[in-house]
mmCIF file of the C-alpha atoms, coordinates in Angstrom:
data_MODEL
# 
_entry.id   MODEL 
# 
loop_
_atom_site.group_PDB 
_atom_site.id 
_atom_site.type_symbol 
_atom_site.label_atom_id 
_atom_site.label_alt_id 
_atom_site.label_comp_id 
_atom_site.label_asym_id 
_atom_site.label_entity_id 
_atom_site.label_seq_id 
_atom_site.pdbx_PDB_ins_code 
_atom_site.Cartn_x 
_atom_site.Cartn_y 
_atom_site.Cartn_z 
_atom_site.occupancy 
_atom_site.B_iso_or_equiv 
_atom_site.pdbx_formal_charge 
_atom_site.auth_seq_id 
_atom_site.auth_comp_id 
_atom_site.auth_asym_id 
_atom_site.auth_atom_id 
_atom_site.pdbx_PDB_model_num 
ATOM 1   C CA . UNK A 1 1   ? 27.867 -29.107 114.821 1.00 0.00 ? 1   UNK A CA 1 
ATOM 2   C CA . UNK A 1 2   ? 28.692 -27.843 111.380 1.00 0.00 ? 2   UNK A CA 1 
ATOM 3   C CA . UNK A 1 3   ? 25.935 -25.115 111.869 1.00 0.00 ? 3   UNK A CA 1 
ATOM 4   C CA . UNK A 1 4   ? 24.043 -23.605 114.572 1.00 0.00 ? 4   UNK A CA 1 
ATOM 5   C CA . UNK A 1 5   ? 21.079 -22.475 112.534 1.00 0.00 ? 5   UNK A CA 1 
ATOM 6   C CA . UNK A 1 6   ? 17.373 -22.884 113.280 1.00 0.00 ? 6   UNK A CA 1 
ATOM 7   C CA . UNK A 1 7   ? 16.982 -26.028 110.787 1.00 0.00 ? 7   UNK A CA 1 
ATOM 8   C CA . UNK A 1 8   ? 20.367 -27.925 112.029 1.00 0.00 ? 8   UNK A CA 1 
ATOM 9   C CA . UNK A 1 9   ? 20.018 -27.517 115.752 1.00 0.00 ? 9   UNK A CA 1 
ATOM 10  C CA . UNK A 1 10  ? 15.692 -28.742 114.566 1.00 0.00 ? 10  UNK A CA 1 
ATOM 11  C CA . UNK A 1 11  ? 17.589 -32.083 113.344 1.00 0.00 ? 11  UNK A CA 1 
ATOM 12  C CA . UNK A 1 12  ? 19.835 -32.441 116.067 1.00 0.00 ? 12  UNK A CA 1 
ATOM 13  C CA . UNK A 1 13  ? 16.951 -31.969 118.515 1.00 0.00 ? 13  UNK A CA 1 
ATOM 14  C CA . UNK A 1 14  ? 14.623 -34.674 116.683 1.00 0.00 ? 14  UNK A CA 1 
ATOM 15  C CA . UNK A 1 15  ? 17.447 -37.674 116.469 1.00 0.00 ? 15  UNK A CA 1 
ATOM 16  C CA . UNK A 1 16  ? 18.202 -36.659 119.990 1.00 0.00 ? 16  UNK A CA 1 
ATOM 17  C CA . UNK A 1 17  ? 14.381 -37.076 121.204 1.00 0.00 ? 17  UNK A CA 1 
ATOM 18  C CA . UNK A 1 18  ? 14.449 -40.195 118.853 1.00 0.00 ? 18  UNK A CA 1 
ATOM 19  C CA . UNK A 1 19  ? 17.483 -42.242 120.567 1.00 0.00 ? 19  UNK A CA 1 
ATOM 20  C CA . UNK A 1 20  ? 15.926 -40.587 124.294 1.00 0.00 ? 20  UNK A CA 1 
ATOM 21  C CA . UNK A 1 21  ? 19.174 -39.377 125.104 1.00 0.00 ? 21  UNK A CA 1 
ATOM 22  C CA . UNK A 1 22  ? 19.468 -36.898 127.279 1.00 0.00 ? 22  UNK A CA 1 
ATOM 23  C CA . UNK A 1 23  ? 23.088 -37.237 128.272 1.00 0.00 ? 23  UNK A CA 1 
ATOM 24  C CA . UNK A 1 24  ? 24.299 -35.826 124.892 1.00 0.00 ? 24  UNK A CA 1 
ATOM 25  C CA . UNK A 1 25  ? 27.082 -33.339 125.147 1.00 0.00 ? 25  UNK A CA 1 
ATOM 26  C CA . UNK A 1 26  ? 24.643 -30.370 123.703 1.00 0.00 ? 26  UNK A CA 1 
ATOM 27  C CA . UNK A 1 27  ? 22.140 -30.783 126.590 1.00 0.00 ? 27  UNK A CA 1 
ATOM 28  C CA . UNK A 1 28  ? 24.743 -30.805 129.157 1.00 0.00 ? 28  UNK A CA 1 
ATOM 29  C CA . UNK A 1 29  ? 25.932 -27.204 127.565 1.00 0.00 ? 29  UNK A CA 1 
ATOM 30  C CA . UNK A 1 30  ? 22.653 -25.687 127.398 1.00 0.00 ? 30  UNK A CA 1 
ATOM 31  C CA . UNK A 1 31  ? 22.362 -26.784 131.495 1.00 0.00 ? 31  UNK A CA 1 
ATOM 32  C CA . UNK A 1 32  ? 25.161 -25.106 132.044 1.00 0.00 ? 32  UNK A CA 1 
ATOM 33  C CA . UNK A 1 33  ? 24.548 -21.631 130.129 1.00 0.00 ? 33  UNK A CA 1 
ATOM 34  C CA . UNK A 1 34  ? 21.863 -20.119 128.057 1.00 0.00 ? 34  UNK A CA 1 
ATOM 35  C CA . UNK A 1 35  ? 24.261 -19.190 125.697 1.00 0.00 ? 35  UNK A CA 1 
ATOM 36  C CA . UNK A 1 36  ? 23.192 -21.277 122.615 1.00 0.00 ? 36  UNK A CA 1 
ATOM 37  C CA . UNK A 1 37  ? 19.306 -19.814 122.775 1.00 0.00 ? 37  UNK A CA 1 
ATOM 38  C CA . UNK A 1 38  ? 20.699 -16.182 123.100 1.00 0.00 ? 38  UNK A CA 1 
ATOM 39  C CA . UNK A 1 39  ? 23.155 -16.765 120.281 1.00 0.00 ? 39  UNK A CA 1 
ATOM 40  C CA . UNK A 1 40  ? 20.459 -18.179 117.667 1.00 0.00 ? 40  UNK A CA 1 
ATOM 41  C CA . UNK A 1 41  ? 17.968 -15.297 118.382 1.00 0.00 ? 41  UNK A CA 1 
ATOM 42  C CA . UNK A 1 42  ? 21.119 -13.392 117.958 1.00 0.00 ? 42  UNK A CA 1 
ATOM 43  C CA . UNK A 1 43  ? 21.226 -14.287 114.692 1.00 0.00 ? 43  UNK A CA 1 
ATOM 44  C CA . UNK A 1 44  ? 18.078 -13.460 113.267 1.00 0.00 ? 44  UNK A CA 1 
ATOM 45  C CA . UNK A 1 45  ? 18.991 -10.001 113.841 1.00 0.00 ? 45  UNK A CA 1 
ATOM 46  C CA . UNK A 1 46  ? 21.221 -10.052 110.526 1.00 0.00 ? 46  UNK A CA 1 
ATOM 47  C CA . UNK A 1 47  ? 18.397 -10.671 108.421 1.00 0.00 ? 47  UNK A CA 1 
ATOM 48  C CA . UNK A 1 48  ? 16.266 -7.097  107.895 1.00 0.00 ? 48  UNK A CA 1 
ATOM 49  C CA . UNK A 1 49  ? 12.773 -9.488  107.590 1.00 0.00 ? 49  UNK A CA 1 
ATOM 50  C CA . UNK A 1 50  ? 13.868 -11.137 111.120 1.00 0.00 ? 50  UNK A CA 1 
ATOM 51  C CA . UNK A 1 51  ? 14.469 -8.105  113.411 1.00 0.00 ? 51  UNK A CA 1 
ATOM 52  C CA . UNK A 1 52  ? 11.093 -8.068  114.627 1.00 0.00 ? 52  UNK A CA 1 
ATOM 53  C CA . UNK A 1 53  ? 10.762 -12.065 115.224 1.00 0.00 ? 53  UNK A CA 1 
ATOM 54  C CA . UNK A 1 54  ? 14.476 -11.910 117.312 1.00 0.00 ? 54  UNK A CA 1 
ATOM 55  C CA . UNK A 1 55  ? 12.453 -8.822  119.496 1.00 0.00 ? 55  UNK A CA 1 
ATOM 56  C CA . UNK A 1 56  ? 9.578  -10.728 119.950 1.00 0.00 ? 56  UNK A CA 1 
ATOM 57  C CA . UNK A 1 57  ? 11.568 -13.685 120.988 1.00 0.00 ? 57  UNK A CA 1 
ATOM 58  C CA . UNK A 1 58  ? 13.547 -12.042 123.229 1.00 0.00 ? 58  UNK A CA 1 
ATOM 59  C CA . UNK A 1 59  ? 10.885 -10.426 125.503 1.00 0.00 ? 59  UNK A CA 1 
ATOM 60  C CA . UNK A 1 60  ? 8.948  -13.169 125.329 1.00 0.00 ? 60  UNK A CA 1 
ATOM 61  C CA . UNK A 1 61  ? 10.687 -16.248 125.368 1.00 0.00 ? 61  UNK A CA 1 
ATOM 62  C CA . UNK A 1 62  ? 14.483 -15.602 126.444 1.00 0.00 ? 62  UNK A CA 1 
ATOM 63  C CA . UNK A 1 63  ? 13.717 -13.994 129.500 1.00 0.00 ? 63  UNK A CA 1 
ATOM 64  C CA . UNK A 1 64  ? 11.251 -16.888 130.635 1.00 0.00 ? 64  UNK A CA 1 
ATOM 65  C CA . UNK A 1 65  ? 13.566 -19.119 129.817 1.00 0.00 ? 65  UNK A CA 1 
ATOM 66  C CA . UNK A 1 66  ? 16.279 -17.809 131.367 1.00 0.00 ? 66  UNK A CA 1 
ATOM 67  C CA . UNK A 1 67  ? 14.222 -18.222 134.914 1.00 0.00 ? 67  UNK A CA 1 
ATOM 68  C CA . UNK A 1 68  ? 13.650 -21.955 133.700 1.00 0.00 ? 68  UNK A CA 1 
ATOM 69  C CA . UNK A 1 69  ? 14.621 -24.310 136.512 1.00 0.00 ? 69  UNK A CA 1 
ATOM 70  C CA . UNK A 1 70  ? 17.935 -25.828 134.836 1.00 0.00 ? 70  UNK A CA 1 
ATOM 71  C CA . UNK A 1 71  ? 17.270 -29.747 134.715 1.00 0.00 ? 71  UNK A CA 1 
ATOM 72  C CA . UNK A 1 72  ? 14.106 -28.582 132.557 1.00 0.00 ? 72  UNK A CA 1 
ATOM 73  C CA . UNK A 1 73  ? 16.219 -26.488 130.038 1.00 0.00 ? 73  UNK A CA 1 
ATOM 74  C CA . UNK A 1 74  ? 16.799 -29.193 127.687 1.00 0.00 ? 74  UNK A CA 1 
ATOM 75  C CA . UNK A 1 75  ? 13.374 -29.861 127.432 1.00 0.00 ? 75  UNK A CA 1 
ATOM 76  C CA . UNK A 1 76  ? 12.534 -26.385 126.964 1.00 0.00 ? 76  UNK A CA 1 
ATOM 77  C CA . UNK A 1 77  ? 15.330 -25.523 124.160 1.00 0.00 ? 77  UNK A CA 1 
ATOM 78  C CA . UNK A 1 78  ? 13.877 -28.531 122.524 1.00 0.00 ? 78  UNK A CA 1 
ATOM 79  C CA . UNK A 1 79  ? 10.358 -27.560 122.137 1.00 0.00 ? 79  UNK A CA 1 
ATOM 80  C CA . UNK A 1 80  ? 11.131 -23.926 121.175 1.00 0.00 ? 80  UNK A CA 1 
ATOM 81  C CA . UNK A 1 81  ? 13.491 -24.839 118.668 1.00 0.00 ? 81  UNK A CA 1 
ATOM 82  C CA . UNK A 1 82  ? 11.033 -27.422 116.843 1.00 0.00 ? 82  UNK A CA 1 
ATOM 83  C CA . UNK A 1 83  ? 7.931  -24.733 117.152 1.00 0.00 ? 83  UNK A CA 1 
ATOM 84  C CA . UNK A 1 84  ? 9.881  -22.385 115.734 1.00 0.00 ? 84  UNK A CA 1 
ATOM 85  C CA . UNK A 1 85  ? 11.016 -23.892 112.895 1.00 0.00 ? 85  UNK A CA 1 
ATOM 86  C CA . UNK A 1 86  ? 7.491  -25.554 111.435 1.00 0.00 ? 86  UNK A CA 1 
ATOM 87  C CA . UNK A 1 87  ? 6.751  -21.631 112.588 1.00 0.00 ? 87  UNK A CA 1 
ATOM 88  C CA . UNK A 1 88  ? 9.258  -20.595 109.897 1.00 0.00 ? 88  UNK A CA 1 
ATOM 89  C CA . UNK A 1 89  ? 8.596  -23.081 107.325 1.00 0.00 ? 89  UNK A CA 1 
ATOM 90  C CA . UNK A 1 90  ? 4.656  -22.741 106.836 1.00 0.00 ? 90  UNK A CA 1 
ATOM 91  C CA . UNK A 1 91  ? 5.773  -19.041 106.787 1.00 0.00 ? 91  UNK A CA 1 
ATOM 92  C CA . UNK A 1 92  ? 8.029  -19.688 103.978 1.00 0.00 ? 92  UNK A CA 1 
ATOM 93  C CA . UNK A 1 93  ? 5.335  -21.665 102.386 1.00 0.00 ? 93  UNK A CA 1 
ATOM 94  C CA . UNK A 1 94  ? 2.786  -19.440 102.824 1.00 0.00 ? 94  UNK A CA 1 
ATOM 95  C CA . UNK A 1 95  ? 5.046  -16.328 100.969 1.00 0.00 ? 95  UNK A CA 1 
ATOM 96  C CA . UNK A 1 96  ? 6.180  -18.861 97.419  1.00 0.00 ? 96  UNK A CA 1 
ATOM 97  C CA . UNK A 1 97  ? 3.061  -21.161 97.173  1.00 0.00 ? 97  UNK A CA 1 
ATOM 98  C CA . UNK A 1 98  ? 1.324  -18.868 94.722  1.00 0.00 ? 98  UNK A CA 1 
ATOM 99  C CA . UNK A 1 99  ? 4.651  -19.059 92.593  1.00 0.00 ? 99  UNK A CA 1 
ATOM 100 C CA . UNK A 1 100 ? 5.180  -22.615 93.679  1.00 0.00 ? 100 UNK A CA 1 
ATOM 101 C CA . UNK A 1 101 ? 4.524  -25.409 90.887  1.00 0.00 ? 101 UNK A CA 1 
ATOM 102 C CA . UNK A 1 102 ? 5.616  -28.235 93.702  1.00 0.00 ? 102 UNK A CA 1 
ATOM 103 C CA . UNK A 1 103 ? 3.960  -26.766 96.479  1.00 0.00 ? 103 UNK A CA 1 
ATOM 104 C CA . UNK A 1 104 ? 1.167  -29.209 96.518  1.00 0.00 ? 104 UNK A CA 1 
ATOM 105 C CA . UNK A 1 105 ? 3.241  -32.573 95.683  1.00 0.00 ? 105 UNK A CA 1 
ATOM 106 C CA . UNK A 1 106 ? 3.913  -33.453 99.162  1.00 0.00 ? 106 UNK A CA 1 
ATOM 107 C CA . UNK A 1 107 ? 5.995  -33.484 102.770 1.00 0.00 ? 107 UNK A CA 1 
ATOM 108 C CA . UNK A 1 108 ? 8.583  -34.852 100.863 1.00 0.00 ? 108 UNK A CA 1 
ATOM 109 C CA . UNK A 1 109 ? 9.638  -32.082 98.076  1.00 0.00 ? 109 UNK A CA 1 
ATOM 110 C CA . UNK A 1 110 ? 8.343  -29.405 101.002 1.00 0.00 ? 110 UNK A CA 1 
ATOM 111 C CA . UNK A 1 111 ? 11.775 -30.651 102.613 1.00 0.00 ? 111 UNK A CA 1 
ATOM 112 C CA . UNK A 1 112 ? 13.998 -30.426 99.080  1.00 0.00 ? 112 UNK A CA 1 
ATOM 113 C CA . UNK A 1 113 ? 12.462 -26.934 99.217  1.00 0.00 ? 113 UNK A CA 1 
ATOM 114 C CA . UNK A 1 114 ? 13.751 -26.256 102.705 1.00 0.00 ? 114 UNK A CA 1 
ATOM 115 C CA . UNK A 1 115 ? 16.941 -27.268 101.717 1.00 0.00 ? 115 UNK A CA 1 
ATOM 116 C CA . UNK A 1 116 ? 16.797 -25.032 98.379  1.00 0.00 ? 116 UNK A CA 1 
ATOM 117 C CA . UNK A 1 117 ? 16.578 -21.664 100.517 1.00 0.00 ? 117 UNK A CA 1 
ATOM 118 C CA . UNK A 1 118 ? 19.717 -22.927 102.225 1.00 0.00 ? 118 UNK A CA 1 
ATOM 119 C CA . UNK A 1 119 ? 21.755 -22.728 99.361  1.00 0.00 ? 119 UNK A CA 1 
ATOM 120 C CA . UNK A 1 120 ? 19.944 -19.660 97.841  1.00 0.00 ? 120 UNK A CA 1 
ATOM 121 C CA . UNK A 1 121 ? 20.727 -16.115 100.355 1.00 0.00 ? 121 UNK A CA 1 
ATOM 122 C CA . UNK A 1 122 ? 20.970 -12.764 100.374 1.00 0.00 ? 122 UNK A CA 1 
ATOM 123 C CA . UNK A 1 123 ? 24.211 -12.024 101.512 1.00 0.00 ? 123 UNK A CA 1 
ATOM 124 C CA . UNK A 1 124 ? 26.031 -8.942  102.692 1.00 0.00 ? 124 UNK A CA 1 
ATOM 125 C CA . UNK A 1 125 ? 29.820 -10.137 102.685 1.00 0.00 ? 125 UNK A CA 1 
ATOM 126 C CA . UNK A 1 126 ? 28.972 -12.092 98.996  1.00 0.00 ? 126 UNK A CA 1 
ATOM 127 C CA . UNK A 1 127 ? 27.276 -8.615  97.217  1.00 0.00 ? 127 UNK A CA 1 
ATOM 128 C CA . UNK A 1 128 ? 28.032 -8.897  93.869  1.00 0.00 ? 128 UNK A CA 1 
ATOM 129 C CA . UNK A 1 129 ? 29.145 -5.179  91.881  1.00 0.00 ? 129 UNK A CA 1 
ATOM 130 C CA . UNK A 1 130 ? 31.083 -5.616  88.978  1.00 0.00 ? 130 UNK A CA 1 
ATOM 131 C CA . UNK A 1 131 ? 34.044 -3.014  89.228  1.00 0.00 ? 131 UNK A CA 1 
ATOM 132 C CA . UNK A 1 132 ? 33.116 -1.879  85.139  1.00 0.00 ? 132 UNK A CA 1 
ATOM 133 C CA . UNK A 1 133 ? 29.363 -1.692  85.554  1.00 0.00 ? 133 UNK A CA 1 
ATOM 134 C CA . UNK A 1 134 ? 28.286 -0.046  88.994  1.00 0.00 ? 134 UNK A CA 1 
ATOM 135 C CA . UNK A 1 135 ? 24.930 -0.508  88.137  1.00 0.00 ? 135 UNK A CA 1 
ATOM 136 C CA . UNK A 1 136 ? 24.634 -4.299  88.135  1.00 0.00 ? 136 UNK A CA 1 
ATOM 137 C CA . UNK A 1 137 ? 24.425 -5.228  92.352  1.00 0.00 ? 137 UNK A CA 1 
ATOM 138 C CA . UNK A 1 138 ? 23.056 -7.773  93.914  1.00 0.00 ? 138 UNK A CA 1 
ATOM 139 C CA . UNK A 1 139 ? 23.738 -9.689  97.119  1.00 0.00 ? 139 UNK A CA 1 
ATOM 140 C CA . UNK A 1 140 ? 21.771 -12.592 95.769  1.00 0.00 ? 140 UNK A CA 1 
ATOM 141 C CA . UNK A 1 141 ? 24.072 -15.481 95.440  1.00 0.00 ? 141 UNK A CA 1 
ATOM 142 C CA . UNK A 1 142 ? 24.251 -19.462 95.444  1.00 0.00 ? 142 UNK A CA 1 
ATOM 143 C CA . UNK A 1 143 ? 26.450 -21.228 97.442  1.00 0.00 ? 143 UNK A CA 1 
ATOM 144 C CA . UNK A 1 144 ? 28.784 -23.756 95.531  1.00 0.00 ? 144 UNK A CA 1 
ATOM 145 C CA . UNK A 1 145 ? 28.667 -26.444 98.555  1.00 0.00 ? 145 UNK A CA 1 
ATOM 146 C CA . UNK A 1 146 ? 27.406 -26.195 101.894 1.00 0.00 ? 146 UNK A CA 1 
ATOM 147 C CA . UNK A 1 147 ? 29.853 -25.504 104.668 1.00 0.00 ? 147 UNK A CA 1 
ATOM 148 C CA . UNK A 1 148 ? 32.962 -24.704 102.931 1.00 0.00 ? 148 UNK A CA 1 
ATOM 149 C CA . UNK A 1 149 ? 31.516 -22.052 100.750 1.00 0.00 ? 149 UNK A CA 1 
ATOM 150 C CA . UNK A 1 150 ? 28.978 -20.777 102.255 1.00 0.00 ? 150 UNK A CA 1 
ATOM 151 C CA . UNK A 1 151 ? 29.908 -16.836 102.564 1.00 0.00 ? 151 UNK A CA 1 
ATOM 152 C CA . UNK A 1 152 ? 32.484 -14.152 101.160 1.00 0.00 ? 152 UNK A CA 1 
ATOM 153 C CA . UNK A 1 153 ? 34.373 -14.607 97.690  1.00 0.00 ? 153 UNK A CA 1 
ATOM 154 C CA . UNK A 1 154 ? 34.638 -18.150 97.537  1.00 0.00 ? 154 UNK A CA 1 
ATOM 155 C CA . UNK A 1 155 ? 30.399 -18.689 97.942  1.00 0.00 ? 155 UNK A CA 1 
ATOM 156 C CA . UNK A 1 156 ? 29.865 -18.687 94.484  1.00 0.00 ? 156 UNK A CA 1 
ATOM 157 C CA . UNK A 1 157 ? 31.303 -20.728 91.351  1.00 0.00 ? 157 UNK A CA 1 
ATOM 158 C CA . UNK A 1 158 ? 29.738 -20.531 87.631  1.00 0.00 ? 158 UNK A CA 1 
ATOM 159 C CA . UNK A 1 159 ? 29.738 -24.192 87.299  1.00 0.00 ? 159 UNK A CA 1 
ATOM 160 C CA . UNK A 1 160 ? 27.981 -25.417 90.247  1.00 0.00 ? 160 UNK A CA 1 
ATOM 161 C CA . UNK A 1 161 ? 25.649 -22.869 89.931  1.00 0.00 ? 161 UNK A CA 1 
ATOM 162 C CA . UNK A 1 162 ? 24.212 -23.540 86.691  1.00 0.00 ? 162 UNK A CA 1 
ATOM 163 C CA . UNK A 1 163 ? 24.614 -27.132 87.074  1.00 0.00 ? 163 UNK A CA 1 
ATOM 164 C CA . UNK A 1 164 ? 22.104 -26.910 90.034  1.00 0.00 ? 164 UNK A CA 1 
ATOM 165 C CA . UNK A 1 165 ? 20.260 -24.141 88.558  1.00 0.00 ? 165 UNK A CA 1 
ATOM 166 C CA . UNK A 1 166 ? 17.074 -26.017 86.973  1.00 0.00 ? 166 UNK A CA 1 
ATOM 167 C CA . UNK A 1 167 ? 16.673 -27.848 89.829  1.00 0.00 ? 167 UNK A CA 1 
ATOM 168 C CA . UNK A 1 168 ? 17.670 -25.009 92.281  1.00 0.00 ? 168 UNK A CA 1 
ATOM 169 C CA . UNK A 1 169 ? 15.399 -22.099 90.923  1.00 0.00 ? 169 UNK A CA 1 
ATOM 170 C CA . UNK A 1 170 ? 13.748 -23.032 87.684  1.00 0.00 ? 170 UNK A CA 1 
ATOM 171 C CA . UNK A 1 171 ? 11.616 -26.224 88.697  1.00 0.00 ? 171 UNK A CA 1 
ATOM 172 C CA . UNK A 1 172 ? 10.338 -24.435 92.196  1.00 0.00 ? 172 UNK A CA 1 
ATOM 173 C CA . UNK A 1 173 ? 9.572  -21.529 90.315  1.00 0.00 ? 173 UNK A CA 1 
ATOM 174 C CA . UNK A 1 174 ? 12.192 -18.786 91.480  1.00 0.00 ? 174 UNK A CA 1 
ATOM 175 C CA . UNK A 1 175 ? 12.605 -16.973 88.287  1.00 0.00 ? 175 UNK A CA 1 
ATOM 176 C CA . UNK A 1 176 ? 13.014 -13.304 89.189  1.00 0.00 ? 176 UNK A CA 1 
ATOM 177 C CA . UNK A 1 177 ? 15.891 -14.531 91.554  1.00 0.00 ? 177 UNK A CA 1 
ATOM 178 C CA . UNK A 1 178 ? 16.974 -16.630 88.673  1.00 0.00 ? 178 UNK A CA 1 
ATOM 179 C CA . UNK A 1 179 ? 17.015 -13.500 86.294  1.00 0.00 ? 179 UNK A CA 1 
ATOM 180 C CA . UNK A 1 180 ? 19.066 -11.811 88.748  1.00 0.00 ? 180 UNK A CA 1 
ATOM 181 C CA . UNK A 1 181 ? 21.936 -15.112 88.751  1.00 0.00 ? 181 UNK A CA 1 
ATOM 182 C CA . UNK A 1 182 ? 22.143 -14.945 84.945  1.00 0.00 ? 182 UNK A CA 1 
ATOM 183 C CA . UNK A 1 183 ? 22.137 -11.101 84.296  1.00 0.00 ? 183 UNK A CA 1 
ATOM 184 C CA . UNK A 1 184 ? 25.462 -11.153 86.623  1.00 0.00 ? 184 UNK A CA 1 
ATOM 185 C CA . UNK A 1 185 ? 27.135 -14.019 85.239  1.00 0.00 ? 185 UNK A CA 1 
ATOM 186 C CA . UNK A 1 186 ? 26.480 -12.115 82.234  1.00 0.00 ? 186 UNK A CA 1 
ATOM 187 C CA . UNK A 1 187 ? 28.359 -8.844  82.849  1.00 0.00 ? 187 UNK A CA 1 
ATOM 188 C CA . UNK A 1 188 ? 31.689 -10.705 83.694  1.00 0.00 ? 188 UNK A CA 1 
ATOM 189 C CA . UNK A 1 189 ? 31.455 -12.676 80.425  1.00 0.00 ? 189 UNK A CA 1 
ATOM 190 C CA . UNK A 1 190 ? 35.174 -12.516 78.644  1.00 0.00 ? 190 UNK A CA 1 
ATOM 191 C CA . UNK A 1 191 ? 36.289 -13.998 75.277  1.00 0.00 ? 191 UNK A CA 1 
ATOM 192 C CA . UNK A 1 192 ? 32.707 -15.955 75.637  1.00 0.00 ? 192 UNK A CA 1 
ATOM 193 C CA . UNK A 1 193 ? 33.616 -17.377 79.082  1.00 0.00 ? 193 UNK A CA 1 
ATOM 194 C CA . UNK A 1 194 ? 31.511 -17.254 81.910  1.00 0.00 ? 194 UNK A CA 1 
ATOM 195 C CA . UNK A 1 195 ? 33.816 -17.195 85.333  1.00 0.00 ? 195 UNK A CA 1 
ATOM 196 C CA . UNK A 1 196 ? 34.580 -20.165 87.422  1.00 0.00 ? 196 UNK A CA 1 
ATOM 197 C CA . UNK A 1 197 ? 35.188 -18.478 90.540  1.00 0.00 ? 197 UNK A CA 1 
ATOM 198 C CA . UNK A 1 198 ? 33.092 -15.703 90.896  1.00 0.00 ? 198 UNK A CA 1 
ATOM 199 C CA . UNK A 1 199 ? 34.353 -13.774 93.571  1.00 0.00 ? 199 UNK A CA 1 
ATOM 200 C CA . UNK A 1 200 ? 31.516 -11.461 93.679  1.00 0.00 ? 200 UNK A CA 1 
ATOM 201 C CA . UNK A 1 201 ? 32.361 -9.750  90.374  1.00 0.00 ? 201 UNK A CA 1 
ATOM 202 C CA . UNK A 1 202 ? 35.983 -8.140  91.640  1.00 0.00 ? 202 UNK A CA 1 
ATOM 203 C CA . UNK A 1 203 ? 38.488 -10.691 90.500  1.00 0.00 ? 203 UNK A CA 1 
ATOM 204 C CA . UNK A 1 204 ? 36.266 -13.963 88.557  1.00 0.00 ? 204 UNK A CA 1 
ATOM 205 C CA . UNK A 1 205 ? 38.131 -16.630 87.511  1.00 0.00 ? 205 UNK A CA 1 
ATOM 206 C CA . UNK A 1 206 ? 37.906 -17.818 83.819  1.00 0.00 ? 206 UNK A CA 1 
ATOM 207 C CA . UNK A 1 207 ? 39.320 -21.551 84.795  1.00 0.00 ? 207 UNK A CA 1 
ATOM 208 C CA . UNK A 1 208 ? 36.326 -23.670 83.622  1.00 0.00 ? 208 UNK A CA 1 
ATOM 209 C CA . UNK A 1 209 ? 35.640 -24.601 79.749  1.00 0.00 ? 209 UNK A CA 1 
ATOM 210 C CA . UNK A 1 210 ? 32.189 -26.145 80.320  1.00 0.00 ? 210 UNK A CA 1 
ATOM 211 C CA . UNK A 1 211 ? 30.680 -23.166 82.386  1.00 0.00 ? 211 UNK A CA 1 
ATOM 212 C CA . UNK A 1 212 ? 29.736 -21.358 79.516  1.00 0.00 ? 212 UNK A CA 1 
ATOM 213 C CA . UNK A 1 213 ? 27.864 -24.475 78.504  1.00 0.00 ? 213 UNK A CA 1 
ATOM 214 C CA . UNK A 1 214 ? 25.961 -24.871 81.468  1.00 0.00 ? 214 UNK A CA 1 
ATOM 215 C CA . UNK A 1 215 ? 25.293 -21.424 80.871  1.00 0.00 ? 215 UNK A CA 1 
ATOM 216 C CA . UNK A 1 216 ? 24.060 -21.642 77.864  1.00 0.00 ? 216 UNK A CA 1 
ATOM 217 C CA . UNK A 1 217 ? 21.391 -24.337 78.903  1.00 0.00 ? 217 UNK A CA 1 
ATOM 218 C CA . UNK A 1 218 ? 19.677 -22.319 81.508  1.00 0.00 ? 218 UNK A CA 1 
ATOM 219 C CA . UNK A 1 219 ? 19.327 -19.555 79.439  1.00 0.00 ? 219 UNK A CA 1 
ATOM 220 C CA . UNK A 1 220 ? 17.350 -22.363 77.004  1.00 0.00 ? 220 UNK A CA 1 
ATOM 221 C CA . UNK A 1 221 ? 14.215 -22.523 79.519  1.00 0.00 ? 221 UNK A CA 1 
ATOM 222 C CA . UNK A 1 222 ? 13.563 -18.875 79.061  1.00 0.00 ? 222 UNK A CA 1 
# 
């Protein structure tokens, strides 16, 4: 797997109920170890909103499952995976639809909003601070391309970003997080370019004629 995340290990789950195969190599790792469970809880733990949901899951799932006779894990790891995800999504829903303008158009754009949020993080290790303006941080970022840059300096590119931008932030409605993308493209403007490579405001790289452009249309629907 690519990613071990609550909403790839969901789709792995569902085309593995789907062919009935219970013989795939990930159910004959989670019957020998409860390691993939512990590590995804794990994980929530880096997200300050999610500290409370890993705790809860912990005391009250892990340690039942643990105890789980092994030939039922798979089962088991199935079924929590899939009610915890349509746990998190109707969550998610339930915090933007107010904002939302496609909130109400169907199961279908409820899943291109899914995979919006996947692109669209708060990240520790891609903070942007420009080194001449202190004042201008964020760890809000988009990610250029999903796996390869996904984190650090090479997450996010000025071209990719604003060339997904409308469709990314301004159609769902995600304009204060869309402020926040412009105003630090912005502050690393040079000779009227706007940075290719980003690289969280420490060393952009000005290697891209048309992101400027790009640029300059987003900044149109405001």
């Amino acid at each position: 797997m690519i990613y071990a995340g609550i909403s790839h290990l969901h789709l792995f789950f569902q085309n593995s109920k789907k062919e009935q195969n219970l013989y795939n190599k990930i159910y004959e790792n989670v019957k020998a170890g409860d390691w993939l469970l512990k590590y995804t809880f794990e994980r929530f733990k880096d997200s300050k909103g999610l500290v409370e949901l890993a705790n809860f899951l912990f005391s009250n799932i892990y340690t039942f499952y643990e105890q789980i006779p092994t030939y039922l894990k798979p089962h088991y790891i199935t079924k929590i995976i899939d009610i915890l995800y349509d746990y998190l999504v109707n969550t998610l829903f339930s915090k933007i639809e107010e904002t939302m303008v496609i909130i109400d158009k169907g199961e279908f754009y409820k899943s291109l909003l899914v995979a919006n949020i996947q692109f669209i993080g708060y990240l520790d290790s891609s903070k942007f601070k420009h080194k001449s303006n202190n004042v201008i941080q964020s760890d809000l970022s988009v990610a250029a391309g999903l796996p390869h840059f996904s984190t650090e300096y090479m997450r996010c590119w000025g071209r990719d970003t604003f060339i997904s931008f409308k469709g990314l932030l301004l159609i769902p409605g995600f304009y204060k997080e869309a402020k926040q993308i412009i105003i630090q493209f912005a502050s690393t403007m040079r000779h009227g370019l706007i940075p290719n490579l980003l690289d969280s405001g420490n060393n952009p790289r000005y290697n891209s004629r048309d992101a400027v452009w790009f640029f300059l249309q987003v900044n149109a629907f405001f």
